[in-house]
C-alpha positions, -999 to 999 in steps of 0.1 A, spaced: -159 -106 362 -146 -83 392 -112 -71 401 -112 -72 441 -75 -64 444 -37 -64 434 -13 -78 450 21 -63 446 53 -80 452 87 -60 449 121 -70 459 155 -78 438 174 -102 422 206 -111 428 233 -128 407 249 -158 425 269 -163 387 270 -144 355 238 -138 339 234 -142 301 201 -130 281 208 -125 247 198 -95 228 196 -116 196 226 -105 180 218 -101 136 256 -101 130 291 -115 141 316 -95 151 352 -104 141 374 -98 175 343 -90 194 319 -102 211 303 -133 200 269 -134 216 261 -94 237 230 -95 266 203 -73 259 205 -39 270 181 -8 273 187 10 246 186 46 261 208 37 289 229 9 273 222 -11 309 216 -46 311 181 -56 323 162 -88 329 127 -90 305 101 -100 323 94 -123 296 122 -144 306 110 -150 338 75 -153 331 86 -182 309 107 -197 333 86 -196 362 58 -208 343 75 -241 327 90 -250 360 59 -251 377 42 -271 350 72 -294 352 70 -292 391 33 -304 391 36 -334 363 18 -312 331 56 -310 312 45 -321 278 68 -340 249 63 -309 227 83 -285 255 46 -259 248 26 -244 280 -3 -265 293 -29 -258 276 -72 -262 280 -75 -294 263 -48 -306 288 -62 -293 315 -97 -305 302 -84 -344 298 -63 -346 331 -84 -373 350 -61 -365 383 -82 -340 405 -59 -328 424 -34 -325 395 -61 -309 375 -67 -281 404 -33 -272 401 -29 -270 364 -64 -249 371 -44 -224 388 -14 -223 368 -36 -213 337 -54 -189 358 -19 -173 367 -4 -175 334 -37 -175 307 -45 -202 290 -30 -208 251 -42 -202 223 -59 -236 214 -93 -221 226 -116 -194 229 -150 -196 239 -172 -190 271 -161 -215 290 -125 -208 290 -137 -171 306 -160 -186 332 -140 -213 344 -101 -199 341 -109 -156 335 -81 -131 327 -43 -138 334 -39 -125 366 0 -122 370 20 -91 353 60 -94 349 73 -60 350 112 -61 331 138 -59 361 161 -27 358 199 -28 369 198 -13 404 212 25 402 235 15 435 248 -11 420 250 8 387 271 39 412 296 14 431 306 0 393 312 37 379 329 49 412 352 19 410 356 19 372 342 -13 363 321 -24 333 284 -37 339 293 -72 316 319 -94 315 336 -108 286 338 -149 292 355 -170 265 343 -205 257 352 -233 242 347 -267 231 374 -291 239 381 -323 215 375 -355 229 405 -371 204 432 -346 209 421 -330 238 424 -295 227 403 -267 229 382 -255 194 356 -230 184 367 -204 211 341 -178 212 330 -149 236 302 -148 256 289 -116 271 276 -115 312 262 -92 335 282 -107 362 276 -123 398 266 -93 424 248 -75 403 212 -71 411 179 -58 397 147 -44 407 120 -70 406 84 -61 407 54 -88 402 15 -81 404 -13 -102 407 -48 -94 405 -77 -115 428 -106 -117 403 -139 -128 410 -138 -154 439 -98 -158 440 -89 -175 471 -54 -156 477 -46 -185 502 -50 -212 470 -28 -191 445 -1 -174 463 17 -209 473 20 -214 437 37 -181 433 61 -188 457 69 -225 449 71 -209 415 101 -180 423 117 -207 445 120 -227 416 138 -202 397 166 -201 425 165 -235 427 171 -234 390 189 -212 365 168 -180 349 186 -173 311 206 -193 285 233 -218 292 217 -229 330 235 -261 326 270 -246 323 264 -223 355 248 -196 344 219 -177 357 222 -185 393 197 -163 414 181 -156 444 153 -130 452 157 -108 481 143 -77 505 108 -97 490 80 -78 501 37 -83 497 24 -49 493 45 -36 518 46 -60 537 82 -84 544 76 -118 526 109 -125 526 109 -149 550 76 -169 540 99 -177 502 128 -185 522 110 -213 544 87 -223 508 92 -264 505 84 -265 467 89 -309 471 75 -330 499 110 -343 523 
């Protein structure tokens, strides 16, 4: 197995609505907030794991391409190995070789025929501008929004609680590589990377999607240098 090459894609993420990634909260806070986002811990900013998009990208394609199974786990070998579909099998193919391949198997043949994961998520720090115009305009990084659910009898509002967001304008350094192994055809991957991070604009990236949240878009995209940004904006991730 040979590395030829890395392809580095850097850019930012922008928030088109509040952004919420929980930081797993162990304890309730009377009068506080209810649910906090997760936040460096030296610098107390909020930041995007890498993780999280990883995940997200990842299900969406497999959802995108038809390998979305009933148990909500990533497509895994003995999927990929059943799928009777060629051209639906080439592209689960490539999503395993982006992602790796679960841990149902390990032998040879996953090595020969998929090889090493060849995408790294890098976690998405607050932008230090962004972080300035806040401070010079005394402003918080998060937002405070109260929820509720309303009864469908009396029509009042119960359970209020307080969610915590970094909120819409915000944005955060976004940084992607992917490594060409072997006989990696960059033309046969990178569409899939870009239907992939068009999905997750299309989409919602974090909890609570369905209510609004999470609404991004990536922008000043570049390929090792090189404006891309262009190439995601015109991406057509389903046949008009």
């Amino acid at each position: 197995m040979q590395l030829n090459t890395i392809l580095q894609y850097k850019g930012q993420i922008e928030l088109l609505s509040g952004l919420h990634i929980g930081s797993g909260d162990a304890e309730m806070k009377i009068g506080g907030i209810d649910s906090t986002v997760i936040k460096h811990p030296y610098t107390n900013a909020p930041y995007i794991p890498g993780s999280s998009i990883k995940g997200k990208m990842r299900s969406m394609l497999e959802w995108s391409v038809g390998s979305f199974n009933a148990k909500g786990s990533p497509v895994s070998w003995t999927e990929y190995q059943n799928e009777a579909d060629p051209d639906k099998k080439q592209q689960i193919k490539y999503i395993l070789q982006l992602f790796g391949v679960s841990g149902d198997a390990n032998n040879d043949e996953i090595g020969r025929e998929i090889g090493a994961t060849r995408l790294s998520f890098w976690d998405c720090q607050m932008d230090q501008n962004w972080i300035k115009e806040r401070d010079d305009n005394n402003q918080l990084m998060t937002e405070s929004k109260s929820e509720n659910s309303i009864n469908r009898i009396t029509g009042t509002a119960d359970n209020p609680r307080f969610i915590e967001r970094v909120p819409a304008g915000a944005r955060f350094d976004f940084s992607l590589n992917v490594k060409l192994i072997n006989d990696d055809q960059p033309d046969q991957l990178k569409p899939l990377i870009f239907s992939g991070l068009k999905l997750l604009e299309m989409d919602a990236l974090g909890g609570s999607g369905s209510r609004g949240y999470g609404k991004i878009r990536f922008i000043h995209l570049t390929e090792n240098g090189q404006p891309v940004q262009e190439q995601l904006d015109n991406t057509q991730v389903f046949a008009r």
